[in-house]
C-alpha positions, 0 to 999 in steps of 0.5 A: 377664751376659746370658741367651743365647736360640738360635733353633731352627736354632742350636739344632740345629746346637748339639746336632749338635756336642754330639753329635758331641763326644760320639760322639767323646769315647766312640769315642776312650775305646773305643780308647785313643786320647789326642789328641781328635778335630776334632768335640770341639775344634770343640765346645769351640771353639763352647761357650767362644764362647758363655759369653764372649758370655754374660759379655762380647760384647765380649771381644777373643777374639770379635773382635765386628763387626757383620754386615750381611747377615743381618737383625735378628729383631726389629727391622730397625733394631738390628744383628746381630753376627758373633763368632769361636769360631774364628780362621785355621782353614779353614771357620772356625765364626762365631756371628752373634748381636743383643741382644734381644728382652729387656733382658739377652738375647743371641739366637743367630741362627746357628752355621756355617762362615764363609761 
């Protein structure tokens, strides 16, 4: 098991969805309705991302590869990483991530729609 560290933007964007989900957990109960709404799937989607990276990076669901076009935080000769949290969606969300700083840790650098 890894510690996962999120870097203050994918922080952020980590509780936006939270919130979101949330917000539309409630809305829905509030109206009766059954199907879940987008913001809560796209959440679920994100969160089970995370705690496959936290058991095992490399989990075949995540489709791990490494990414080149962002730089490692804290050490420009280590790798970063691009794992799926969803898969043939339009805008589909990606979570770019690098071992480190610590033995046993995972650093969240980025949480966003593939770009």
């Amino acid at each position: 098991m890894f510690r996962l560290r999120l870097s203050p933007e994918a922080g952020e964007v980590y509780e936006d969805l939270k919130a979101r989900a949330g917000e539309s957990l409630e809305s829905r109960r509030a109206t009766g309705k059954a199907k879940s709404a987008r913001a809560e799937g796209l959440f679920k989607q994100v969160h089970k991302c995370l705690v496959h990276l936290q058991s095992d990076p490399r989990h075949p669901g995540l489709r791990t590869h490494q990414y080149h076009l962002i730089p490692h935080p804290y050490d420009p000769r280590q790798k970063v990483f691009e794992a799926y949290a969803q898969h043939r969606t339009p805008g589909a969300y990606r979570v770019f991530w690098c071992y480190g700083p610590e033995a046993g840790e995972i650093t969240i650098i980025a949480i966003t729609p593939h770009p």
